[in-house]
C-alpha positions as a printed NumPy array, in Angstrom:
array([[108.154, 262.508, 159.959],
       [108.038, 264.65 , 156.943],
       [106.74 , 263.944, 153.745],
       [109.812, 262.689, 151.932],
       [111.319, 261.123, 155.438],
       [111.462, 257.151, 156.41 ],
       [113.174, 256.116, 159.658],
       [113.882, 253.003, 161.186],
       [110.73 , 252.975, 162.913],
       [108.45 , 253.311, 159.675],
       [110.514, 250.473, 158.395],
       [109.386, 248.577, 161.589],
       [105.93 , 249.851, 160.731],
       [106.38 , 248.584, 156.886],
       [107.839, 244.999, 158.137],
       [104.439, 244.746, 160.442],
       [102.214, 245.321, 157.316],
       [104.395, 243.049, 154.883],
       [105.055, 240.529, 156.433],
       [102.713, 240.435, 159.81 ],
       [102.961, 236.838, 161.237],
       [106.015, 235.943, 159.492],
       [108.9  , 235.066, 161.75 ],
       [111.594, 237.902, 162.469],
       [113.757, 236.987, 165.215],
       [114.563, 233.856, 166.842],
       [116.168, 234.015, 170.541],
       [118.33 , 231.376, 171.276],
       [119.112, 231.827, 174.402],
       [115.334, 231.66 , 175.669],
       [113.899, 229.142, 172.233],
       [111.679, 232.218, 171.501],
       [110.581, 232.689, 167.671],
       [109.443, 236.483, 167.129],
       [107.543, 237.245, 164.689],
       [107.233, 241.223, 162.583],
       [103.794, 241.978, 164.304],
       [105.245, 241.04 , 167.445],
       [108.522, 243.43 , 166.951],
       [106.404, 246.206, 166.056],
       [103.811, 245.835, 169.013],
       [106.985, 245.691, 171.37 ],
       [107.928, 248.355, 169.913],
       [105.013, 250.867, 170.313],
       [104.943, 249.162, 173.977],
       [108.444, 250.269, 174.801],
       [108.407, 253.844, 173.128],
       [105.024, 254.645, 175.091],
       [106.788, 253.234, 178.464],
       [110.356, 255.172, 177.565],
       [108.156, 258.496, 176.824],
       [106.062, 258.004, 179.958],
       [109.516, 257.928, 181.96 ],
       [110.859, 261.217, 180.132],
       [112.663, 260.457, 176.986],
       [112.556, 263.102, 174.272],
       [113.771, 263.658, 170.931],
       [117.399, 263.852, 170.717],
       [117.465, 261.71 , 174.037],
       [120.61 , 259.712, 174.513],
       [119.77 , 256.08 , 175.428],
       [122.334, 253.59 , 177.129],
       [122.557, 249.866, 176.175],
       [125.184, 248.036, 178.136],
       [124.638, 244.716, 177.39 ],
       [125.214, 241.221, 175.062],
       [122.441, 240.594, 171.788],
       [119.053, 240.348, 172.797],
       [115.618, 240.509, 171.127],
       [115.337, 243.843, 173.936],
       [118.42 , 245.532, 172.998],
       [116.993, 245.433, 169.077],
       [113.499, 246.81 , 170.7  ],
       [115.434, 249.673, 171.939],
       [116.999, 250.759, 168.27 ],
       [113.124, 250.563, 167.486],
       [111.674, 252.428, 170.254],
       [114.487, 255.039, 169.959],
       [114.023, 255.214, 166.447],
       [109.999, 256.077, 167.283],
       [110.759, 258.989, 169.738],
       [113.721, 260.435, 167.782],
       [115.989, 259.749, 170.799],
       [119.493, 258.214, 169.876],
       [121.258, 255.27 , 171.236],
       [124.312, 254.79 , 173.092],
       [125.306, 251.399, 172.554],
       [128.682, 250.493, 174.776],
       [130.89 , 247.516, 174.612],
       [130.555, 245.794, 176.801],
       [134.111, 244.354, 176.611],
       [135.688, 247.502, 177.714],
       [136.555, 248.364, 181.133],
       [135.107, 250.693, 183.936],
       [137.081, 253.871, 183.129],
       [136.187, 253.057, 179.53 ],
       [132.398, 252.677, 180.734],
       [132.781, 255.692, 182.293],
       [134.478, 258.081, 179.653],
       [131.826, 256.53 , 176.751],
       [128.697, 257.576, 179.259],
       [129.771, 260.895, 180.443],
       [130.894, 261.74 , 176.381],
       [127.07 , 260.427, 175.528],
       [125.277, 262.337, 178.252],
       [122.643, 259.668, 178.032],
       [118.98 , 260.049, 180.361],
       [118.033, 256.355, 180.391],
       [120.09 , 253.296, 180.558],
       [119.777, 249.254, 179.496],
       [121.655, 246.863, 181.166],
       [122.188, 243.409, 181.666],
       [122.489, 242.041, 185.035],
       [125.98 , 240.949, 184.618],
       [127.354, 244.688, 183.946],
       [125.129, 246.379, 187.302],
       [128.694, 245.756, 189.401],
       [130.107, 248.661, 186.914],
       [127.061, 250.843, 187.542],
       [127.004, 250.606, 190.971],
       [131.149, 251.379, 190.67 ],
       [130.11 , 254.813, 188.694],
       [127.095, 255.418, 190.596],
       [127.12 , 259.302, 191.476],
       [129.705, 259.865, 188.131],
       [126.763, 260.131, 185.306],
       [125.327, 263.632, 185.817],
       [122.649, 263.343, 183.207],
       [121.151, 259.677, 183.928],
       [117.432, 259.618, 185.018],
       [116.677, 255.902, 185.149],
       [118.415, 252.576, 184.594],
       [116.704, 249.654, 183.861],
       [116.917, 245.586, 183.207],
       [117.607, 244.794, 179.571],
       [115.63 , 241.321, 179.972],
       [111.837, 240.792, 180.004],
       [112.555, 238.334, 182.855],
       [115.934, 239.919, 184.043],
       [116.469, 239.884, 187.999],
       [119.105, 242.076, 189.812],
       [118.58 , 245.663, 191.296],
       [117.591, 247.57 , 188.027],
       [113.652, 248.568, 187.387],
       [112.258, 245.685, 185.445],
       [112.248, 246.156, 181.683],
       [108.423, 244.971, 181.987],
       [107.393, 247.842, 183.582],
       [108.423, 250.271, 180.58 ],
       [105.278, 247.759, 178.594],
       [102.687, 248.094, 181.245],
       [100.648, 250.375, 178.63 ],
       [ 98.988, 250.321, 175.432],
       [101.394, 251.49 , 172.701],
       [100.162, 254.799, 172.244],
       [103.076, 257.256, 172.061],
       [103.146, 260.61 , 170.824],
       [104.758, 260.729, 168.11 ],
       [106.873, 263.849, 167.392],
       [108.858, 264.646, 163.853],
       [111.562, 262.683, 163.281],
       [113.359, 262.972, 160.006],
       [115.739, 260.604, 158.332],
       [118.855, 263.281, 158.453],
       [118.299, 262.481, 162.606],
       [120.907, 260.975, 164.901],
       [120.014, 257.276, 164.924],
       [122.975, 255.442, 166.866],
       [126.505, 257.059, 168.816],
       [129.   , 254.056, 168.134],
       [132.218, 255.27 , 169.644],
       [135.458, 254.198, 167.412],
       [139.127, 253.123, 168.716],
       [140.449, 256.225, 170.183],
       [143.184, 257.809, 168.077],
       [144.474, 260.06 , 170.81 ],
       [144.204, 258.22 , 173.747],
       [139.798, 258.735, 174.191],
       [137.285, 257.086, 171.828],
       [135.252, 259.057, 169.379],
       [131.8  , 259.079, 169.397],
       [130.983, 258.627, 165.377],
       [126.969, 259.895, 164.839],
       [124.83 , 258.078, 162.487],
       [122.199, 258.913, 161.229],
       [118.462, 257.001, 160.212],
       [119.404, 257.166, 156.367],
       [123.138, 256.   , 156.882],
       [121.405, 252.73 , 158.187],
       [118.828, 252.453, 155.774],
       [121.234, 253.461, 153.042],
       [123.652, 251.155, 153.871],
       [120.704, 248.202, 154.385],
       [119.559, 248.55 , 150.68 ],
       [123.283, 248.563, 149.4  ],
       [123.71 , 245.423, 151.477],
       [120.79 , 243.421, 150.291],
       [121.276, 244.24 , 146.414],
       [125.335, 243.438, 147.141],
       [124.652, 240.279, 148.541],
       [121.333, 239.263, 146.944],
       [119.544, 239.045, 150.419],
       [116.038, 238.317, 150.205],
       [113.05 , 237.117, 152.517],
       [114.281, 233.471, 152.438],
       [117.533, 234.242, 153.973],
       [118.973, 233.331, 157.668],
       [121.104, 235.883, 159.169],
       [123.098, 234.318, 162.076],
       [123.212, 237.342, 164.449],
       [126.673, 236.963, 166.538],
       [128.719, 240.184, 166.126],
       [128.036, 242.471, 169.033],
       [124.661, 245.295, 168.106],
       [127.21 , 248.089, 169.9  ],
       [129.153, 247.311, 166.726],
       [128.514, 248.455, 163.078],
       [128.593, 245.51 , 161.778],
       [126.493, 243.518, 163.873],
       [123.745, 246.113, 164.169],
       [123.915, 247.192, 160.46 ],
       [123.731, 243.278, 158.911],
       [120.695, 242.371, 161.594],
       [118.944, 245.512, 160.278],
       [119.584, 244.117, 156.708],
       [118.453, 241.201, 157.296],
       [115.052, 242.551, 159.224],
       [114.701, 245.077, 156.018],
       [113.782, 242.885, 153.915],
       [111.606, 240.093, 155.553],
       [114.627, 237.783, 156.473],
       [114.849, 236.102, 159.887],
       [117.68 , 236.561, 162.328],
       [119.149, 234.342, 164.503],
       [120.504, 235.862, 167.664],
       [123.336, 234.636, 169.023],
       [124.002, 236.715, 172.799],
       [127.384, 235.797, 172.432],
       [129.578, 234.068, 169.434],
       [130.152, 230.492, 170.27 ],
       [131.483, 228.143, 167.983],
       [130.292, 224.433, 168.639],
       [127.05 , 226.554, 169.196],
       [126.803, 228.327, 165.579],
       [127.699, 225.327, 163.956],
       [124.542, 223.337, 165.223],
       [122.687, 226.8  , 164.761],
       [123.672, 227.193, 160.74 ],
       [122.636, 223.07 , 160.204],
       [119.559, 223.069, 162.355],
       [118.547, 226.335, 161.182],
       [119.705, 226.84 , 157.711],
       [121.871, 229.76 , 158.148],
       [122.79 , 231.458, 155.217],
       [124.693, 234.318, 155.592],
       [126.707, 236.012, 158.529],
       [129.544, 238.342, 158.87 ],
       [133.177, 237.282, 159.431],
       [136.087, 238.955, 161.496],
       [139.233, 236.367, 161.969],
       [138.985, 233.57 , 163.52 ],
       [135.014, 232.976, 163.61 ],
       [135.292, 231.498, 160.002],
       [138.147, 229.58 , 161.102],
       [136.35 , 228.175, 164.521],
       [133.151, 227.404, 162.98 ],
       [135.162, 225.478, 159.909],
       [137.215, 223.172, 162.989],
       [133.781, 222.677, 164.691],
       [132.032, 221.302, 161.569],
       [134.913, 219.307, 160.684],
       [134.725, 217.565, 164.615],
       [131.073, 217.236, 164.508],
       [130.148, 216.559, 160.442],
       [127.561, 218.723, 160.731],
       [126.1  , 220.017, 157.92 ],
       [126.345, 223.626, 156.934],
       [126.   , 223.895, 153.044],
       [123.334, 226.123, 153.348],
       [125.748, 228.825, 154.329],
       [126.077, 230.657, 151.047],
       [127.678, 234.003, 151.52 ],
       [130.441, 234.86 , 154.823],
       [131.062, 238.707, 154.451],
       [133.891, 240.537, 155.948],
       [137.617, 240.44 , 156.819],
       [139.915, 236.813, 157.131],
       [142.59 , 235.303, 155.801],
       [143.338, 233.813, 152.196],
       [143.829, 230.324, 153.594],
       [140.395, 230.569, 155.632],
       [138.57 , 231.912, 152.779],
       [139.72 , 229.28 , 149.912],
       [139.583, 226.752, 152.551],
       [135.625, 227.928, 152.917],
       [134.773, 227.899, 149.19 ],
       [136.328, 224.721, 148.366],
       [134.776, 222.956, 150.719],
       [131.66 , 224.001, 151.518],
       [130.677, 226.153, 148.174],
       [129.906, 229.605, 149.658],
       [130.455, 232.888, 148.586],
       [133.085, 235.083, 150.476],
       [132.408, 238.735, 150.253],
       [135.933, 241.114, 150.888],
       [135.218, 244.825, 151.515],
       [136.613, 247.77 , 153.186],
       [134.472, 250.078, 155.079],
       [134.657, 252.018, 158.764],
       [131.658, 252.886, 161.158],
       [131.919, 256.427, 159.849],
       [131.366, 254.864, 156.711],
       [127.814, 252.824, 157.896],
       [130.328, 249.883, 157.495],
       [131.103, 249.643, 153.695],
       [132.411, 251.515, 151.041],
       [133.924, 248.647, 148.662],
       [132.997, 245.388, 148.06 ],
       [133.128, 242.635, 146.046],
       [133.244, 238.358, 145.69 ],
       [136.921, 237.337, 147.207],
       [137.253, 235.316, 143.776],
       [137.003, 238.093, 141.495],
       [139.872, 240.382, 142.846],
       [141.684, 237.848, 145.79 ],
       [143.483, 240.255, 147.905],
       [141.528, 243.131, 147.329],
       [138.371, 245.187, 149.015],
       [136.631, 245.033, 146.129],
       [134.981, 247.744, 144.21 ],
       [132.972, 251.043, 145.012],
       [129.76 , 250.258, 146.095],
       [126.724, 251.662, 143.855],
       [126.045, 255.083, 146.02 ],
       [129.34 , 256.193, 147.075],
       [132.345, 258.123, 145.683],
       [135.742, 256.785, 146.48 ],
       [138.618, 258.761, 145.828],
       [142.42 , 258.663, 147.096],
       [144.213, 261.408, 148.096],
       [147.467, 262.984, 148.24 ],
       [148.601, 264.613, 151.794],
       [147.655, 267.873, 149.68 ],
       [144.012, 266.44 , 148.783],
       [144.661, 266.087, 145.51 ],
       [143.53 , 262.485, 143.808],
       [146.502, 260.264, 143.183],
       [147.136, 258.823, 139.741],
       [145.837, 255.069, 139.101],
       [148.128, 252.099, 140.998],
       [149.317, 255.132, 143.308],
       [148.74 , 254.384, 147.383],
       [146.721, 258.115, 148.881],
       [144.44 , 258.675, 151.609],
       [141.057, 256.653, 151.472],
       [137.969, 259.745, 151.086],
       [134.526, 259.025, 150.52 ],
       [131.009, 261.16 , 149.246],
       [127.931, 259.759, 149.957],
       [124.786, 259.164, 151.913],
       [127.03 , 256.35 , 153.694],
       [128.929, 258.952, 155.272],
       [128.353, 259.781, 159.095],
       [126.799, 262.995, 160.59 ],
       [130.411, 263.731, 162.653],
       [131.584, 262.553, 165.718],
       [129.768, 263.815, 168.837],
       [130.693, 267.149, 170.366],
       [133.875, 267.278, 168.452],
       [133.776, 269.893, 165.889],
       [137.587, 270.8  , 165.449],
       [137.877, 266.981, 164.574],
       [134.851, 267.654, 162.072],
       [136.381, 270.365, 160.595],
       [139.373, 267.973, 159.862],
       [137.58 , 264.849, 158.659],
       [135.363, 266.827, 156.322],
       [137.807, 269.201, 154.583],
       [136.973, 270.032, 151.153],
       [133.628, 268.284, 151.184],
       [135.116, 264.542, 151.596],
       [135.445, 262.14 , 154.074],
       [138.93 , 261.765, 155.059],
       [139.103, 258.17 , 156.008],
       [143.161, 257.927, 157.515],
       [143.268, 254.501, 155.53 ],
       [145.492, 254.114, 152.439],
       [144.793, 252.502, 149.762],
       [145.482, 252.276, 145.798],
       [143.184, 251.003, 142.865],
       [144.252, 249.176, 139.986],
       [143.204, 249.216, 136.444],
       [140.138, 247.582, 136.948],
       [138.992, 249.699, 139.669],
       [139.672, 247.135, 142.83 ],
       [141.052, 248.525, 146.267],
       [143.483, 247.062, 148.212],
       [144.552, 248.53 , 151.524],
       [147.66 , 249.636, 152.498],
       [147.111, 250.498, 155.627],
       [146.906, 253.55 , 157.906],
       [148.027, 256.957, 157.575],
       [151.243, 257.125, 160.267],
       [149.048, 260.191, 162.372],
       [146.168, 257.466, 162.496],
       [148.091, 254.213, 162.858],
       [145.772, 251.227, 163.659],
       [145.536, 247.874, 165.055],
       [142.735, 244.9  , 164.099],
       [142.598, 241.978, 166.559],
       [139.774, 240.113, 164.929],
       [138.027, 242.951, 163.81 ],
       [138.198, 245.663, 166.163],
       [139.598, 248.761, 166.325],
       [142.975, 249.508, 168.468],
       [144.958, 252.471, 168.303],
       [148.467, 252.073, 169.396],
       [148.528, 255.539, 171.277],
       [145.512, 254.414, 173.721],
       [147.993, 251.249, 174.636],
       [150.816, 253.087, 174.925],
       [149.329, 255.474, 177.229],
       [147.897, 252.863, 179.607],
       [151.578, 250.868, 179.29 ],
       [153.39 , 254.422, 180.373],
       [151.688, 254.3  , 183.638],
       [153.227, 251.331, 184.811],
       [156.027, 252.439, 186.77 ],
       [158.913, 249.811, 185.215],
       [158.458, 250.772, 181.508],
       [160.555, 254.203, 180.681],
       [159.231, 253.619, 177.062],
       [157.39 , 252.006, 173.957],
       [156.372, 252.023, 171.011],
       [153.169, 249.302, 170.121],
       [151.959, 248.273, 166.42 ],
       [150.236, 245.412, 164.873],
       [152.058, 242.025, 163.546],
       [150.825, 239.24 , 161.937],
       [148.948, 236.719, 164.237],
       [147.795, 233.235, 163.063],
       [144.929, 233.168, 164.864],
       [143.656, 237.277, 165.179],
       [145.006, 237.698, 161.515],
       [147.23 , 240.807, 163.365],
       [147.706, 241.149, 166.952],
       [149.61 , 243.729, 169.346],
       [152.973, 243.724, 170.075],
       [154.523, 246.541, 172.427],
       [158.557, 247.045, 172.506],
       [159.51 , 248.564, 175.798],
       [162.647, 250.034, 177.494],
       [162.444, 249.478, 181.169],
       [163.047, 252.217, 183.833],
       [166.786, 252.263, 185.79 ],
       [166.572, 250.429, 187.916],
       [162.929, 248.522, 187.207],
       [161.974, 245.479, 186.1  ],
       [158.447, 243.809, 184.955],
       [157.915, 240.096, 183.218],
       [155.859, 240.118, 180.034],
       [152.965, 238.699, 181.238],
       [153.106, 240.918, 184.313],
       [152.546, 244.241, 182.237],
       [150.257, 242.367, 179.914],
       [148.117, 241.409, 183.108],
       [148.252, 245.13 , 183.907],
       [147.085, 246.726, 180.432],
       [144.296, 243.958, 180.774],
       [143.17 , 245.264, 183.994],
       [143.067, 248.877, 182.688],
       [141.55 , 248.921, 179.482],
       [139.139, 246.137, 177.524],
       [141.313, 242.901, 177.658],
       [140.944, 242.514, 173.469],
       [143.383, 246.154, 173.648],
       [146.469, 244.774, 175.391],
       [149.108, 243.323, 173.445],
       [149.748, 239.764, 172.808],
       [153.433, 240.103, 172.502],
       [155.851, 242.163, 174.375],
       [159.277, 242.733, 173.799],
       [161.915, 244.682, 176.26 ],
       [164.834, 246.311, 174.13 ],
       [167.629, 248.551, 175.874],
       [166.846, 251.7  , 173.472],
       [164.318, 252.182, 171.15 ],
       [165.507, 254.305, 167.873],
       [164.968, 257.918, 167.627],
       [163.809, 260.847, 164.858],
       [165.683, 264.07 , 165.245],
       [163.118, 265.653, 167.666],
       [163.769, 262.496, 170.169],
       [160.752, 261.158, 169.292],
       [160.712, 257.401, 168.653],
       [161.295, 255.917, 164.763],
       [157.803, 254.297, 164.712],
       [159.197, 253.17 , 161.418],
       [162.208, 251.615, 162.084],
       [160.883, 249.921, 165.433],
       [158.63 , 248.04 , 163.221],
       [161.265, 247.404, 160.491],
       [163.504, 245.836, 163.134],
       [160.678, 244.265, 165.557],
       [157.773, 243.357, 163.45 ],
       [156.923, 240.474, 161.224],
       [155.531, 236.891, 162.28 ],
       [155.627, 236.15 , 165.791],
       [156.962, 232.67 , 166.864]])
């Protein structure tokens, strides 16, 4: 570490000295309260243990696996050794596994037990792995025990890591059929912690309620938040319902972040039980009007809108729902926001262009990919693919995606219609499609694909559903499917995109 640098470890460091005993993490699953001493003795433990068994700076490390106390100790350790993670969803399937590894190169892997069947599947297919290990303290199955990488006394040698480093590999939807592997670095995160404590007034009496997925942007950047500045996290392995609304009375929960339906569930489950939740003052993220006004009313929280991407460390507007309803809010404090024309030149005022963004928010590129680089970072901006327009008070609202970069949202993740597509193609009964998002009462927009079948062929709905399901993670195939004897065409043959949606879209009965 240099002289002006600070990390994520020297944050762990800071937390240790600040707030010592105070308590930092609390693990449902196993009733076990951490405290910041404890995090940053872990820590040391686990960098000493993964330096022992090889790792260097630069170091890819694999986490397959659901929130844990362990998976946050290897951000830490990683963070301490200047290696980067490789955190993989572990909703996706094998080939998905696969592709995400080999693109990663990683030399040491974290798993849970549950995923080893998909190891043992690729076993012999990752070139560059050295070791694989248990992501539990107590974790059974084949892998090496995660206790024996803390068999030592915390000494590591520590090498120079700056904040400009590769901290995290999150790999986005994949816009051309393969996933993207966006870099970010230490001072994204740290960046993007500061902006979200002074957006959301976050302070050491807070509760964060730790349920989105750490492979995810949001779930790793809002537990880091919270951790920043002296607030305790709750750590759900898994989001559960019944189980967050007896976590958010019992433990006086206070903030979390939203993707449609979790607001929704957790409303129905308080409204069964009576449970208590008041002291849930500020829900941040993406949902629907009726959720959010539903929220306020009757519970008297705060809901926080925004836009923002993982090559964006998560935000890049934001604002209270009730200030602007409908839009993302406005620029945050260290960004600049700009729209675009397709010649890159800024739009007037009320005019939809291109989302671009400037900013120590802004990612370090995707991994190993520097035509796509070259493309994304044209004329010293950001290029986003979202549209969007501002009004006269300097709100965003999204319009969507540019047509090159068209995207799907079930409940908060990232689908690309081409990656569907492709995997429908292969099914010998479809001739063609064309797949977009609709309106969905429960995912806020789901997946619809409108096939023409082969000569000859024939496949049910639920049949080539099953199959995309068994092919790629089950949250990418489509909830709706529609066969069609033609689909319409552009002049090159190509299918209308356009007018497929015009005449097939809309609500869904």
């Amino acid at each position: 570490m240099g002289l002006y640098d600070f990390t994520f470890y020297d944050l762990i460091n800071r937390n240790a000295a600040c707030y010592g005993s105070n308590d930092a993490w609390f693990e449902v699953d196993t009733d076990q309260m951490i405290s910041f001493q404890e995090v940053k003795k872990l820590t040391d433990r686990l960098a000493c243990g993964l330096q022992n068994a090889g790792v260097k700076p630069g170091d890819r490390i694999a986490v397959l696996g659901k929130n844990s106390i362990e998976f946050f100790l290897v951000y830490g350790a990683a963070a301490a050794l200047g290696a980067i993670v490789l955190p993989v969803n572990w909703r996706l399937a094998e080939d998905e596994v696969r592709y995400i590894l080999n693109d990663g190169a990683p030399t040491i892997m974290f798993a849970d037990e549950e995923f080893e069947a998909i190891l043992e599947k690729l076993e012999g297919q990752l070139d560059t792995m050295q070791g694989q290990y248990n992501l539990k303290f107590d974790g059974g199955g084949s892998l090496t025990g995660f206790d024996t990488l803390l068999d030592n006394n915390g000494r590591f040698r520590s090498g120079p890591v700056t904040s400009d480093d590769g901290f995290v590999i999150i790999h986005t939807a994949a816009v051309a059929g393969k996933p993207r592997g966006a870099l970010l670095s230490h001072a994204n995160l740290l960046c993007a912690n500061l902006q979200w404590n002074w957006l959301c007034g976050i302070g050491r009496e807070d509760v964060h309620l730790s349920m989105l997925p750490l492979f995810h942007v949001a779930g790793l950047f809002m537990a880091a938040a919270s951790f920043h500045v002296g607030a305790l996290n709750v750590n759900m392995s898994k989001f559960d319902a019944e189980a967050a609304v007896t976590l958010i009375a019992d433990r006086k929960v206070s903030l979390l972040f939203d993707f449609s339906p979790i607001l929704a569930n957790i409303m129905e489950k308080q409204a069964e039980t009576g449970a208590d939740i008041s002291s849930l003052r500020a829900v941040i993220g993406l949902d629907s009007p009726e959720d959010i006004e539903k929220y306020q009313a009757l519970h008297g929280g705060t809901f926080y809108c925004m836009y923002g991407q993982t090559e964006t460390s998560c935000v890049a507007t934001f604002g209270r729902y009730s200030d602007c309803p409908g839009s993302a809010g406005r620029v945050i404090p260290m960004a600049q926001v700009r729209l675009f024309d397709d010649d890159d030149q800024e739009v007037p005022r009320g005019e939809v262009g291109e989302i671009v963004m400037q900013g120590p928010m802004v990612f370090k590129g995707y991994w190993n990919l520097p035509e796509d680089n070259a493309t994304t970072f044209r004329n010293g901006w950001h290029h986003t693919g979202d549209l969007g327009r501002f009004d006269e008070d300097g709100y965003l609202f999204y319009a969507g995606r540019k047509p090159e970069k068209e995207l799907i949202k079930p409940g908060g993740e990232n689908v690309y219609p081409a990656e569907v597509e492709k995997v429908i193609l292969e099914h010998p009964a479809v001739a063609n499609t064309v797949v977009f998002g609709v309106p969905d009462p429960k995912w806020k927009e789901g997946i619809k694909a409108v096939c023409v079948t082969a000569a000859g062929q024939s496949v049910s709905a639920p049949d080539l559903i099953a199959f995309v399901g068994d092919r790629i993670a089950r949250y990418k195939k489509p909830q709706y499917v529609q066969f069609v004897e033609s689909l319409p065409e552009n002049e090159d043959g190509s299918p209308d995109r356009a007018k497929v949606k015009e005449l097939y879209g809309g609500e869904q009965g």
